[in-house]
N, C-alpha and C positions, 0 to 999 in steps of 0.2 A: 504494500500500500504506500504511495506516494503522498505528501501533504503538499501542502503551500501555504503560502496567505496571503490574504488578498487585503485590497490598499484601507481596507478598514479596521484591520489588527485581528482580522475573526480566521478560521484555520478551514479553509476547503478542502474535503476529501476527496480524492480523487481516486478512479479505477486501478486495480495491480496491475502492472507491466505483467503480461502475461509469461508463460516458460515458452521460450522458441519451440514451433515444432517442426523440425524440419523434414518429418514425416508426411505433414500433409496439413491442410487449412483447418481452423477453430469451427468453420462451420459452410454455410452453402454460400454467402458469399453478401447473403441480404446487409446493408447498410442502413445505416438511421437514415439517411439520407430516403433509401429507398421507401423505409417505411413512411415516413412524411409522404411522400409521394401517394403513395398507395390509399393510405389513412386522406389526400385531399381530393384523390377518386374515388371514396367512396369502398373500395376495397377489399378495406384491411379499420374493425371498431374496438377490435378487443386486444389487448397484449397481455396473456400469461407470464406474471415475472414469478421463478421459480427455483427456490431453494433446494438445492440435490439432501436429502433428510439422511439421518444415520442409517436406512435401512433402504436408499438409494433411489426416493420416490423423490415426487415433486410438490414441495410443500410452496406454498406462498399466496396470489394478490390476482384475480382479473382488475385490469383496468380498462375505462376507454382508454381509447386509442389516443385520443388528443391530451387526457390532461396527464396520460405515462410522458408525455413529449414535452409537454412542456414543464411538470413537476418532476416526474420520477424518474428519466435517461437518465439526466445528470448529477441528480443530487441524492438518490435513492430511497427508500424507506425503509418503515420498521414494522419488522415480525415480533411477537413474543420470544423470548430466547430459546423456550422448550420443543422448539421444532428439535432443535439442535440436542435436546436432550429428555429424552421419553422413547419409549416400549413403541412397539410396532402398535400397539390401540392409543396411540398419542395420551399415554395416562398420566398425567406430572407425577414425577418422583423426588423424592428428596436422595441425598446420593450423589448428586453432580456438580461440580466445581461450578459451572459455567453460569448454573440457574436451580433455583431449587425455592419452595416454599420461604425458607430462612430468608431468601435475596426479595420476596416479591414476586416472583416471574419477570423480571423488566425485561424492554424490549433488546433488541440488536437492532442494528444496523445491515442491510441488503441493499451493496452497490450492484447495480445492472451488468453484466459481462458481455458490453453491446458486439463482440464477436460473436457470441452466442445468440443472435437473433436467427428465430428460422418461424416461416410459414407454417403453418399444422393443419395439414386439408382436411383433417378428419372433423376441425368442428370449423363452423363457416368466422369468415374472414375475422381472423384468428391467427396471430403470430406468438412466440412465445420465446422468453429470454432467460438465461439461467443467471443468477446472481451469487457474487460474491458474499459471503458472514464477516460484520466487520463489527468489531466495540464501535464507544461511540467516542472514543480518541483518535480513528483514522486505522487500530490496527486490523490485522487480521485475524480471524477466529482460528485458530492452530486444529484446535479437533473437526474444523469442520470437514467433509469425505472431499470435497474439491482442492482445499488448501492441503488435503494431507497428501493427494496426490503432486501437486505442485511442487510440494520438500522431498518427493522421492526423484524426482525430475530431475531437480537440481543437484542431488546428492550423487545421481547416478552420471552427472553432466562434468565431474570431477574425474572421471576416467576418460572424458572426453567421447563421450556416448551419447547417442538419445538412440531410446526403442520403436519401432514399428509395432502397432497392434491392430487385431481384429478380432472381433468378438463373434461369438458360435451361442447361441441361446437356443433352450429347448423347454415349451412348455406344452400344458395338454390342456386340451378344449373340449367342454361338456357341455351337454345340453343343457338349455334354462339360464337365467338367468344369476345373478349372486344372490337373490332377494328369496330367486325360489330356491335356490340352495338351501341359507340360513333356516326359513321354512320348515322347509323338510329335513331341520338337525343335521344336515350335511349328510344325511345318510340315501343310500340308493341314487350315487353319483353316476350318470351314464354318459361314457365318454361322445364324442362327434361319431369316432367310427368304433369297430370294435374287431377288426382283425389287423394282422400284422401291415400296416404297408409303408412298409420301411423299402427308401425308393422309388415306389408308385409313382407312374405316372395318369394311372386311370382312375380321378379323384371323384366322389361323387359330387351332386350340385351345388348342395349346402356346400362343403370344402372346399371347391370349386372359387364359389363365389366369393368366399370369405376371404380365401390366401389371395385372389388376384383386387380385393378392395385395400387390401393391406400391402401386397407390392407398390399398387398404384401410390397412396396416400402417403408412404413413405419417401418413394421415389420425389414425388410432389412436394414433399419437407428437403431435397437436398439430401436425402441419406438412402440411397440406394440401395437394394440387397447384393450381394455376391448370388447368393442359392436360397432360396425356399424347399423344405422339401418333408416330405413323412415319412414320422419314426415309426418304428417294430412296436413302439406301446401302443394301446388304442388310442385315439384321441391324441397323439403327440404329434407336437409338430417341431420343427428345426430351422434355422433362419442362422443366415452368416452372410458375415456384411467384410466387407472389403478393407485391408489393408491400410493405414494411415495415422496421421498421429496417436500418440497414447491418450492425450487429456482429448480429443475429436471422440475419439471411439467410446469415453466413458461418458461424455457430452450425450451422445445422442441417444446411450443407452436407455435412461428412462424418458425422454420420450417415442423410443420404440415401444418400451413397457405400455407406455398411455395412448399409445395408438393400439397396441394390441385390444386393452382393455375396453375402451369407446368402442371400434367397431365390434368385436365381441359381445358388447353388450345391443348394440343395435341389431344382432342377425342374432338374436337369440342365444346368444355361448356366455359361457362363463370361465374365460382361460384363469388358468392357473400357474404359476412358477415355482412353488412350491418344490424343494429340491426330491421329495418323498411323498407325492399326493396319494400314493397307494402303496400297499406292502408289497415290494419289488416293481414297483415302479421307479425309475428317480429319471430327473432335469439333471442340465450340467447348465456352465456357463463354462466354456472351455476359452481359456486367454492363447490368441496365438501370436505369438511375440518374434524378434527379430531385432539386433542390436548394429546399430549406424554408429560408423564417424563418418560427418559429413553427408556426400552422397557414398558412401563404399562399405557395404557388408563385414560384419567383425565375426561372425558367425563359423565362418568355414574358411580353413588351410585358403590362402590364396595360391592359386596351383592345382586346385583339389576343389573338384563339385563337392564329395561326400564325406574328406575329413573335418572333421573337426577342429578350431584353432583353437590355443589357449585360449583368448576369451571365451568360446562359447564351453571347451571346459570347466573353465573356473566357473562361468555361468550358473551351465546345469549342477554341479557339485554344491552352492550356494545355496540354490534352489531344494539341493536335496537335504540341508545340514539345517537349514532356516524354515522352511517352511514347516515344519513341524513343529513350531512355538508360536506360529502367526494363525493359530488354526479360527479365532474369534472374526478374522478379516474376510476369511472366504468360505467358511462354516458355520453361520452368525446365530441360527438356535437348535433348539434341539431335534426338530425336523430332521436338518440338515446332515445330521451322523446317519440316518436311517438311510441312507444312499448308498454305504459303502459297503456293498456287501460283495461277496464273489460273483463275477457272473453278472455284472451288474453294468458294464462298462465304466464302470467310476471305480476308480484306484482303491486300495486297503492296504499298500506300504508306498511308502518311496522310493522309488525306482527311477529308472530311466531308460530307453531302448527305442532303438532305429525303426519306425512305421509300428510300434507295437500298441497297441490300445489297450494292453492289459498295465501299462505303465501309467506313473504319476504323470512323467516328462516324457514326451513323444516326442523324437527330432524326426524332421517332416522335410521332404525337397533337398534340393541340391543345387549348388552354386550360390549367385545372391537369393535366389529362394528356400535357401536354406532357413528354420525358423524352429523354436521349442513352441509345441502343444503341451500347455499346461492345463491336464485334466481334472485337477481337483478341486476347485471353487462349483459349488453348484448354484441353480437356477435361481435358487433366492438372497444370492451373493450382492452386494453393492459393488458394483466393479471400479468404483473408485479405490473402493479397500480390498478389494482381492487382489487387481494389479497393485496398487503402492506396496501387497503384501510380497508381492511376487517380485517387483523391482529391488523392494528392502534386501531382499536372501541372493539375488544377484547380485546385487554392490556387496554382500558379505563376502559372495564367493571372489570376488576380483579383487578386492582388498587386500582379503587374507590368501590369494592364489590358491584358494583348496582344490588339491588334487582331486578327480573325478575318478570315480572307480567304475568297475567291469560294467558294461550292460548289462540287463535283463534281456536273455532270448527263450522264446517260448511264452507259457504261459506267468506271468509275472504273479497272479495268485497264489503260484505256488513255490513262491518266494524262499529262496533259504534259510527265511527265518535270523540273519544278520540287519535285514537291511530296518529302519523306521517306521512302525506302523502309523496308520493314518488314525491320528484317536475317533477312539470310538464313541466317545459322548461327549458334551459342550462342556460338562463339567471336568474330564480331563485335559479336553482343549485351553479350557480358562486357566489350570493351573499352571500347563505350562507356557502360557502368554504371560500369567502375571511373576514367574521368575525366569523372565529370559531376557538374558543381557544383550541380547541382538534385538528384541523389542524395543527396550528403553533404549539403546543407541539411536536406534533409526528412526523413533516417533517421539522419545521424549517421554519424562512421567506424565505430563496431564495427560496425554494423549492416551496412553496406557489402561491411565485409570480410569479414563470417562469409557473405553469401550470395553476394559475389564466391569464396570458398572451396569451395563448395558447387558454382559451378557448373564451376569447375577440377575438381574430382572429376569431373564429370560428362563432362569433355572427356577426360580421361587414361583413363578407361573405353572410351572407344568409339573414341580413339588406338589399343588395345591390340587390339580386337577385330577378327576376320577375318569375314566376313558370308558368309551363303550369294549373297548378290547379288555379292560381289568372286570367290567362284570359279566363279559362273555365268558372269560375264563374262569372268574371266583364266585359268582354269584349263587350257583349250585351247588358248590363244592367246599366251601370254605366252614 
């Protein structure tokens, strides 16, 4: 965050210099400029300005169109501070440095990120901006997921690097609505379809219509797909999007999510991202990464489409020594462990292995398209904190040059039992986020402890609750 002051002695905040991405543009290209434009044809009445939340949604403000331009571009507004700090059911907690009962709830500070302006065709003339968390000194909010991305940017920008990414999302689509979900107790959930069609090209109409309203309306925001396509679960679907800067791909993420949602709920669906919406079901959110200096791949032997360079082994060795303490970043409740099971295509140790999908770390292509598929964040991951998680354990590995050990060939489930399991509950996850000294390097204590908080909440929830699965099994029996 930059200040000034201006000829009256009073202190103007101004937007963050953003982190260069020399991977690709912040967004489609829309200017204030343009939207003025737009907004005095007529257009363009609404702008969504939108806080990326700890659970990677989009919290914040509809405004008209005229008085975001002329009050809120430049001078921004204020949210309650508890966006930043509360449970997926936005429930205030006490607990958190940032905001809490004790302080009031006072507000923050939401500067405009006008790079981040994109069109949203799904609801009519409607554009939408992602905003920076700021105090009301000019600083920046450090726990916020946009800012914690930006510190791994820059951390990693010390070896003289920036990453390429593109995101892989996979969620599943029911029938009805959420309204009729809740209704009916969530139970007798019936997916869109209900046989295998993983790779299908012969969709039916309903699917049909859905997946090409959703290319369309994405494409139409400037965020293009790579592939659309369906999964082996019923009702799953798969969406991967193209190549380009790191903080672009986490940018558009949820409003992919909110376009999912809107037209979903306009045809009748009720998607879900949920990493485990069924027992052997799971979503992934799979990061596929690729490290630059400059324009030139750091990734693979120059000389060599298929070896490996020291970067990319210190990389993945990083990836494999670190990520096993960061598991609150790309693992966030308890859901989220129900994914990892064998057989599952979501990892259960950490591994590593050339086109293998029974691995943590998938190294995928050859030459500059050489790139790490990092499988283990799943579907209800904030990808702001899954990638910063995944950047943090590569800047460890290039720091400290950690040696990279043997692949995994074959089936990697049936791992030799040396290598790091994938923890299997948030409550093992959390412990070892909250004593690992690669955590607190990389993020800092507040940092730590507002999403070691975060994920307490998350445990004393599902402590509290009775499951239709505990009285299916005891109710009888006990």
């Amino acid at each position: 965050m930059t200040r000034t002051t201006t000829g009256n002695g009073t202190v103007a905040r101004l937007a963050p210099a953003p982190v260069p991405e020399q991977g690709g543009r912040s967004g489609k290209g829309l200017s204030l400029s343009d939207l003025r434009n737009l907004v005095k044809a007529g257009a363009i009445d609404t702008v969504l300005l939108a806080v990326p939340d700890l659970q990677g949604r989009l919290k914040g403000k509809r405004y008209d169109a005229n008085h975001f331009l002329k009050r809120v571009a430049h001078d921004g507004t204020e949210v309650c501070a508890y966006v930043l700090a509360t449970d997926v059911d936005m429930s205030p907690a006490d607990g958190f440095a940032l905001t809490s009962w004790e302080t009031g709830y006072q507000d923050l500070s939401v500067q405009p990120a006008l790079s981040t302006l994109y069109v949203v065709p799904w609801l009519p003339r409607t554009v939408a901006v992602l905003g920076d968390a700021v105090h009301h000194d000019g600083t920046l909010i450090d726990i916020a997921p946009r800012q914690i991305l930006h510190q791994q940017l820059t951390r990693l920008s010390r070896h003289g690097l920036h990453p390429k990414v593109g995101i892989e999302t996979e969620f599943v689509l029911y029938k009805g609505t959420y309204a009729d979900a809740e209704q009916a107790g969530y139970q007798g959930l019936r997916p869109l379809t209900t046989e295998n069609l993983d790779y299908a090209l012969d969709h039916d109409p309903v699917s049909d219509r859905y997946l090409r309203r959703l290319q369309r309306a994405l494409a139409g925001a400037g965020m293009p797909v790579e592939a659309i396509k369906t999964e082996s679960g019923p009702g799953q679907v798969e969406v991967t999007f193209p190549y380009g800067g790191a903080l672009t791909a986490c940018d558009r993420h949820p409003l992919f999510k909110h376009a999912v949602r809107t037209l979903g709920s306009r045809a009748g669906l009720a998607p879900t991202f949920m990493a485990a919406p069924e027992t052997g079901r799971a979503n992934g959110l799979h990061l596929h990464v690729s490290l630059w200096s400059k324009a030139i791949s750091q990734l693979h032997e120059p000389g060599s489409e298929h070896e490996l360079s020291q970067v990319g082994q210190h990389a993945i060795a990083g990836l494999l020594a670190g990520l096993p303490e960061l598991g609150p970043f790309y693992a966030p409740s308890v859901n989220s462990y129900k994914r990892f099971t064998p057989g599952s295509f979501a990892p259960t140790t950490f591994t590593w292995g050339r086109d293998n999908r029974t691995c943590a770390v998938r190294v995928v292509g050859s030459g500059e398209g050489l790139h790490l598929e990092i499988r283990v964040p799943g579907a209800d991951a904030n990808p702001y904190l899954a990638l910063s998680a995944v950047l943090a354990a590569m800047d460890h590995g290039l720091e400290r040059k950690l040696a990279l050990g043997p692949e995994a060939t074959g089936n990697a489930y049936r791992a030799s039992g040396t290598e790091a399991p994938v923890p299997s509950t948030l409550g093992l996850s959390l412990t070892a986020f909250q004593n690992s000294a690669l955590a607190q390097q990389a993020f800092g204590t507040e940092v730590v402890e507002h999403y070691a908080r975060l994920a307490r909440l998350e445990l004393a929830h599902d402590e509290r609750l009775v499951t239709d699965a505990e009285r299916q099994r005891w109710l009888a029996r006990a």
